[in-house]
C-alpha positions as CSV (number, residue, x, y, z in Angstrom):
1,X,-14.0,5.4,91.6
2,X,-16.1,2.6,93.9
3,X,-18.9,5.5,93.0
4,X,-18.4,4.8,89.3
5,X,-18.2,1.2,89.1
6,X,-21.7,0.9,90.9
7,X,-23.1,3.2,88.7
8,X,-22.0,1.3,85.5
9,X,-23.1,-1.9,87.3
10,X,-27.0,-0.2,88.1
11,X,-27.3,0.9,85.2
12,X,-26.3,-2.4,83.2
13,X,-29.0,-4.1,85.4
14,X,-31.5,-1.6,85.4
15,X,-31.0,-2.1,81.3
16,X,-31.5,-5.5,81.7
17,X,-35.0,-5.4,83.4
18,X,-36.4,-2.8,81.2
19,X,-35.8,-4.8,78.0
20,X,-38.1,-7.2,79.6
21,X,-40.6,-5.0,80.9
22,X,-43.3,-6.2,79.0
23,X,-43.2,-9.7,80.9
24,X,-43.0,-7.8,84.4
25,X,-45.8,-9.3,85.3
26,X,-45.3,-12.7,84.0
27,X,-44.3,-16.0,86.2
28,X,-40.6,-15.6,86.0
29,X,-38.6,-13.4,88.2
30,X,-34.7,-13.3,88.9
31,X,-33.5,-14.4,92.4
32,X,-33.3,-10.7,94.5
33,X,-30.7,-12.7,96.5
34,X,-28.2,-12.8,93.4
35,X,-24.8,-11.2,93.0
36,X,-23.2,-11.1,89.6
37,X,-19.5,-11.2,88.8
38,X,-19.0,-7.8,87.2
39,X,-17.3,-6.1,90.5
40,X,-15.4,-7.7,93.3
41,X,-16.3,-4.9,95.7
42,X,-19.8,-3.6,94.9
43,X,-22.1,-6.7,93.3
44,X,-26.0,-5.2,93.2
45,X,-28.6,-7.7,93.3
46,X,-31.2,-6.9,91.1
47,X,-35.5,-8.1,92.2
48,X,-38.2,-8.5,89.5
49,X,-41.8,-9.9,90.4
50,X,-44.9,-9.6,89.6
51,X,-46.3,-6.4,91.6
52,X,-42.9,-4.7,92.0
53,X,-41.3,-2.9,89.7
54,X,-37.2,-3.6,88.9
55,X,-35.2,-2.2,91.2
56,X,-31.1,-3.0,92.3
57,X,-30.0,-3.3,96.2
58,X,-26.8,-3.9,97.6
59,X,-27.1,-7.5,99.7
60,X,-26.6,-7.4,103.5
61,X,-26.7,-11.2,104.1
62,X,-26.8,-13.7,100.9
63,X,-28.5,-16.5,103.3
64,X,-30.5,-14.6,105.5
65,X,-33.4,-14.8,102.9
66,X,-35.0,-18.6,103.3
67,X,-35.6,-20.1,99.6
68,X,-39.7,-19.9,98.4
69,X,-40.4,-23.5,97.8
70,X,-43.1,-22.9,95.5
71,X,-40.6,-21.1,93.1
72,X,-38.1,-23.2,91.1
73,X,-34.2,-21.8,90.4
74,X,-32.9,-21.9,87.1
75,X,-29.4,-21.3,87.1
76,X,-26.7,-21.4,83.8
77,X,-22.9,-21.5,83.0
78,X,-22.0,-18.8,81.8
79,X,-21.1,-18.1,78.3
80,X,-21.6,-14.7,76.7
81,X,-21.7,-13.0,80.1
82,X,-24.1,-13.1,82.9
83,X,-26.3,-9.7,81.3
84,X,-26.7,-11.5,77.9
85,X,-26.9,-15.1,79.5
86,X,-29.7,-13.8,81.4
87,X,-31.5,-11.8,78.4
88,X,-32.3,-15.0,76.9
89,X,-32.7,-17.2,79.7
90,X,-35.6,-15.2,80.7
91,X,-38.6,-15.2,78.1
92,X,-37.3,-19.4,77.5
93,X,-37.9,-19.4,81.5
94,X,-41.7,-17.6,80.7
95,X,-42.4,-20.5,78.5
96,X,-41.6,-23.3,81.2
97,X,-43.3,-21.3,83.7
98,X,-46.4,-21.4,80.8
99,X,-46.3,-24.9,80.0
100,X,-45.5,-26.3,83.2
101,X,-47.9,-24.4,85.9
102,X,-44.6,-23.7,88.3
103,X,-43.2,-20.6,89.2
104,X,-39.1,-20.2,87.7
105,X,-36.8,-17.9,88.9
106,X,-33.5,-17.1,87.3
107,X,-30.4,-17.6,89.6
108,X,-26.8,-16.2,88.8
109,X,-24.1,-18.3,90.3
110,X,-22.2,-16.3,93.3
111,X,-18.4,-15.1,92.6
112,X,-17.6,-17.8,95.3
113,X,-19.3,-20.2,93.7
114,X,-20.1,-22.8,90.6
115,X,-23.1,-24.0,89.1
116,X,-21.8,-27.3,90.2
117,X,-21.8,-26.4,93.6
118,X,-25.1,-25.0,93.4
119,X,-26.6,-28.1,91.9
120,X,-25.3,-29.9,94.6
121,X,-26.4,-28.0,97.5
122,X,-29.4,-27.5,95.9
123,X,-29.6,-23.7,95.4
124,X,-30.4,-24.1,92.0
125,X,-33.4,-26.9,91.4
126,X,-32.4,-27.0,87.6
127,X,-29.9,-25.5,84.8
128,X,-29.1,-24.8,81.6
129,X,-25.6,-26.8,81.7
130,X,-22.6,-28.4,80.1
131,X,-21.3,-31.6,79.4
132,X,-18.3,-31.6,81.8
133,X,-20.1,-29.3,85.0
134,X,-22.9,-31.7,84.2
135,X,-20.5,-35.0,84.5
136,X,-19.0,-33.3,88.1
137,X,-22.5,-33.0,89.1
138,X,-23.4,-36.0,88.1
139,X,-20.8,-37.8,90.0
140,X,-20.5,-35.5,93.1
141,X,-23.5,-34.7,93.8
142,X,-26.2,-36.9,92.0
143,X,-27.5,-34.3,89.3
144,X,-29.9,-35.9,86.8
145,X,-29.7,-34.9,83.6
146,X,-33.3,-34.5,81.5
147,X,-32.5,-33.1,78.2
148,X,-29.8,-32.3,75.3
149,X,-29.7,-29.4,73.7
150,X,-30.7,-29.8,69.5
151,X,-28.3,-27.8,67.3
152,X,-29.3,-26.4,63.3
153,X,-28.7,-29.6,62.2
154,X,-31.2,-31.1,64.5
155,X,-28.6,-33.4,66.4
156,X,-27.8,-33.1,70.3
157,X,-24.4,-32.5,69.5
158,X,-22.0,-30.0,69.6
159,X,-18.3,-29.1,68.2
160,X,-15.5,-27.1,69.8
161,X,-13.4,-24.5,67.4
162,X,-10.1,-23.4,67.3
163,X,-9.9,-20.1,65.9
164,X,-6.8,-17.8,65.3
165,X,-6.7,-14.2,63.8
166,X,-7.2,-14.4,60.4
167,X,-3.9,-12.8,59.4
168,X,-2.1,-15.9,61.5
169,X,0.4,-17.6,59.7
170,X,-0.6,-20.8,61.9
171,X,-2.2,-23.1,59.4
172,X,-2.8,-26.5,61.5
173,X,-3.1,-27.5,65.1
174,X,0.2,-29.3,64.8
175,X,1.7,-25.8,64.4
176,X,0.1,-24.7,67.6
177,X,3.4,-26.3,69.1
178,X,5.1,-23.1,71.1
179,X,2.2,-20.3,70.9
180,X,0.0,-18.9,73.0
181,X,-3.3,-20.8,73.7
182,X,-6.2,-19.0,75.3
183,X,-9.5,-21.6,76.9
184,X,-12.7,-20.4,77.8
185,X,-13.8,-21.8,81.5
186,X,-11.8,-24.8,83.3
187,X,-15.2,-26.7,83.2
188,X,-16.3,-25.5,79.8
189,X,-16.3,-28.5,77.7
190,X,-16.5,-26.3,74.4
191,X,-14.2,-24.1,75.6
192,X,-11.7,-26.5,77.6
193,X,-11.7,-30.2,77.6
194,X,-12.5,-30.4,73.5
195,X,-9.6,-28.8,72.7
196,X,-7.4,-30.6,75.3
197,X,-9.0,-33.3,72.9
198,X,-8.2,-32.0,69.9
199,X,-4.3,-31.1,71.2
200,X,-4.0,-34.5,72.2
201,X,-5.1,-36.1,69.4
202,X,-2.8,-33.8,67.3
203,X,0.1,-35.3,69.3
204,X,0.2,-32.0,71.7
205,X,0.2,-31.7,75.5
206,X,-0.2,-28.6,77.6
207,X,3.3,-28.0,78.3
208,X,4.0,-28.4,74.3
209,X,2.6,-24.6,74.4
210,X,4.4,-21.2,74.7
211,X,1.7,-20.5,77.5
212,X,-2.0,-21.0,78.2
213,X,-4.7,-19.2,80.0
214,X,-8.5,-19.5,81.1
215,X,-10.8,-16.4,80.3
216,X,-13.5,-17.3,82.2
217,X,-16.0,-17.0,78.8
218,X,-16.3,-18.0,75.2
219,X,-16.4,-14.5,74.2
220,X,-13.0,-13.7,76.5
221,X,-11.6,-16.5,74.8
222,X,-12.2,-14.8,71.5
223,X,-11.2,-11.8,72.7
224,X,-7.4,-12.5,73.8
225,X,-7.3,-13.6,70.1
226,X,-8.8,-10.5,68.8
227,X,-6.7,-8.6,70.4
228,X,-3.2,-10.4,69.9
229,X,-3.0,-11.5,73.9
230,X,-3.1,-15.3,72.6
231,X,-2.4,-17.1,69.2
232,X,-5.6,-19.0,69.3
233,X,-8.6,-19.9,71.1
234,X,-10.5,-23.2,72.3
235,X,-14.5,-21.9,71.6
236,X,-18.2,-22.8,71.4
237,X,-18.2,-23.8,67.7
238,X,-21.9,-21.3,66.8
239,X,-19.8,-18.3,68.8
240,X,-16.7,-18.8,66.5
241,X,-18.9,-19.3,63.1
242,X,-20.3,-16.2,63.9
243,X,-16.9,-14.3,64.4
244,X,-16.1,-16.1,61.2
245,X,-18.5,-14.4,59.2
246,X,-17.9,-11.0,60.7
247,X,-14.5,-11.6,59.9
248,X,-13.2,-11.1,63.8
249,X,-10.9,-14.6,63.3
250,X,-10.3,-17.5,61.2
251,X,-11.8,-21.4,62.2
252,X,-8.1,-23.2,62.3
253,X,-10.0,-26.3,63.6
254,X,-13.4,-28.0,64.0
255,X,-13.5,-30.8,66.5
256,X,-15.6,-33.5,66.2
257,X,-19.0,-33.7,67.3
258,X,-19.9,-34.7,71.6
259,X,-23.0,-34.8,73.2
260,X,-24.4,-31.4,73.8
261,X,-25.0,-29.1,77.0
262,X,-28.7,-29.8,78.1
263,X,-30.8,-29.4,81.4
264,X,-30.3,-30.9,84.6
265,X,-31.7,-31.1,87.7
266,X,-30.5,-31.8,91.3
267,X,-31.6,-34.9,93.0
268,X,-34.1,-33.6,94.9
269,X,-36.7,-32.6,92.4
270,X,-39.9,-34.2,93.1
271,X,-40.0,-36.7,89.9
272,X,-43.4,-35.2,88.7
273,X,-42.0,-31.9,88.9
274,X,-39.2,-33.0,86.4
275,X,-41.9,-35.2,84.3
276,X,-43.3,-31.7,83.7
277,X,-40.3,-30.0,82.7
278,X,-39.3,-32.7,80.3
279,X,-42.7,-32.9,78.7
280,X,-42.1,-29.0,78.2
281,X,-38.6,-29.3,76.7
282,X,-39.4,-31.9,74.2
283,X,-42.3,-29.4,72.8
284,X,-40.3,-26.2,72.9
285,X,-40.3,-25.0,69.8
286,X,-37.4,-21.7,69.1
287,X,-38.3,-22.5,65.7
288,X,-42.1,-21.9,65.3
289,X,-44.3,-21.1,68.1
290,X,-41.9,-19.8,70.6
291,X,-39.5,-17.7,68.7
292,X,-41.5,-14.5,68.8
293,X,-40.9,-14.0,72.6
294,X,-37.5,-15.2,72.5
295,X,-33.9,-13.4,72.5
296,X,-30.6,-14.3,70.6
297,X,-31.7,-18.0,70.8
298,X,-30.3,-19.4,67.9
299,X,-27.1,-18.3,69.5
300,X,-27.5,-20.9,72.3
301,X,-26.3,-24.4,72.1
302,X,-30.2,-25.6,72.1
303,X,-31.1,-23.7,69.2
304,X,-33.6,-26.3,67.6
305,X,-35.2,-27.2,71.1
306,X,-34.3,-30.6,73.1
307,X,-34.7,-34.1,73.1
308,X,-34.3,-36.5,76.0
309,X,-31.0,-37.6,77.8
310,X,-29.5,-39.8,79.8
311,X,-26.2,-40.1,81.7
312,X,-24.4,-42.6,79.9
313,X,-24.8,-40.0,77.0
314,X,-21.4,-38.1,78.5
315,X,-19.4,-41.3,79.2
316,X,-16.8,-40.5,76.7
317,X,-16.2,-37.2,77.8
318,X,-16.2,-38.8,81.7
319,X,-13.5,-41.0,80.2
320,X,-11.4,-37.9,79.2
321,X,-11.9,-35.8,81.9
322,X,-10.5,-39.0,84.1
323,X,-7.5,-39.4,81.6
324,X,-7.0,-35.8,81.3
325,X,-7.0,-35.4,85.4
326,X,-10.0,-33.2,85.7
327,X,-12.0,-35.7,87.5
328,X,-11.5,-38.5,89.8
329,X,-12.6,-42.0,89.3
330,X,-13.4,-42.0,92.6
331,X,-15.8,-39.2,92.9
């Protein structure tokens, strides 16, 4: 069955590369050091560079292999799934790698783990990040932030919905009261602390539910609705339009618009090094020049590109994560 699993796993990863294979000998490579969540047992770690061809290894010892110093690490939250994720975190890693003159890597966040974590210790020189993993950062470890993401609107801003099946007789949040509420990731801010927002503002606590659970993902979220195993979901507003549209669920509830996920750094980055990246964010374009070589990136909570940022950005969503318990004033 173990057999099986790693199979499944290889072959996912040897997918993955090949779909790419075009830019095997560009600038960006994934970390050969990484382990993805898919199996608890058997995680492969999968090497691309520039005179190797892809290939997936089982990992003897995670820190036995000393960090390259001339090659950044771009790490991410998670929200599709770390295969997807990574599909179009790659080519948008190509472009920085382009405009900047440094060498990016992509890094998945260890099982044992968080992109916080790895902020902190600095595994991970920069990521693609949200509001509330950015605020812990920020206050833990001394993450800078550099840039917002720009939605279709062309605002640094993003909403939170709460979507149920579309034959739910639930009709407000209000009626939300007793049922079954499904959340994305304990530090998503789309798919968590929003809709503890939006609950609260609606005159509803956590234990005012039937039950609640965290997926782990946006799409999980979705999922548990889709498949009756929760009466609505807390989601990444683009994700649930989406759905909408395909007719998977119904939007109950749009929240109001917070400042958006963006790209941090950890505190260590030379300040030239994070001059260039900004310089390179602020003329991404998704929208014109880049969007040939990109993937699914009108699906991402940058869509538009980025504009500049600055920590006092997220202090209203510092405020609730105090009030809500899910941070420490004295952290």
């Amino acid at each position: 069955m173990a057999e099986h699993r790693i199979m499944i796993v290889l072959i996912s990863m040897l997918a993955l590369c090949a779909s790419f294979s075009a830019r095997a000998n560009g600038p960006t490579v994934i970390d050969p050091n990484d382990t993805i969540g898919v199996d608890e047992a058997e995680r492969p770690r999968i090497e691309r560079s520039r005179t190797e061809r892809s290939r997936t290894e089982r990992p003897e010892n995670k820190e036995s292999t000393p960090r390259n110093p001339d090659v950044l690490s771009f790490g991410f939250d998670i929200r599709s799934g770390p295969l997807e994720d990574a599909r179009q975190y790659l080519p948008f890693l190509e472009y920085l790698s382009e405009k900047t003159g440094h060498r990016f890597k992509l890094k998945f966040t260890s099982k044992n783990s968080s992109i916080v974590e790895d902020l902190g210790r600095g595994v991970v020189d920069f990521a693609a990040i949200g509001a509330v993993s950015f605020i812990e950062a920020y206050t833990k470890h001394g993450a800078q932030i550099i840039a917002r993401g720009v939605n279709k609107s062309n605002k640094a801003e993003y909403r939170s919905a709460i979507v149920v099946r579309p034959d739910s007789a639930i009709g407000s949040v209000a009626e939300l009261e007793g049922k079954r509420l499904a959340f994305g990731s304990v530090s998503s801010t789309q798919g968590h602390l929003i809709p503890r927002i939006v609950l609260q503002k609606n005159g509803l606590m956590l234990s005012d539910l039937r039950s609640y659970a965290y997926t782990g993902s946006h799409l999980n979220c979705a999922n548990a609705v889709i498949k009756g195993e929760a009466d609505a979901c807390g989601m990444q507003d683009t994700m649930a339009a989406n759905m909408a549209e395909q007719g998977l669920v119904r939007i109950l509830h749009m929240s109001a618009f917070y400042p958006s996920s963006g790209i941090a750094a950890n505190k260590n980055v030379p300040p030239g090094v994070i001059d260039d990246v900004l310089k390179a964010l602020l003329a991404f374009d998704p929208l014109g020049a880049e969007r040939t070589r990109l993937y699914n990136w009108d699906e991402t909570e940058m869509p538009n590109g980025f504009q500049a940022a600055s920590p006092a950005d997220y202090g209203e969503l510092q405020n609730w994560l105090v009030a809500f318990g899910l941070l420490t004033t004295g952290q």
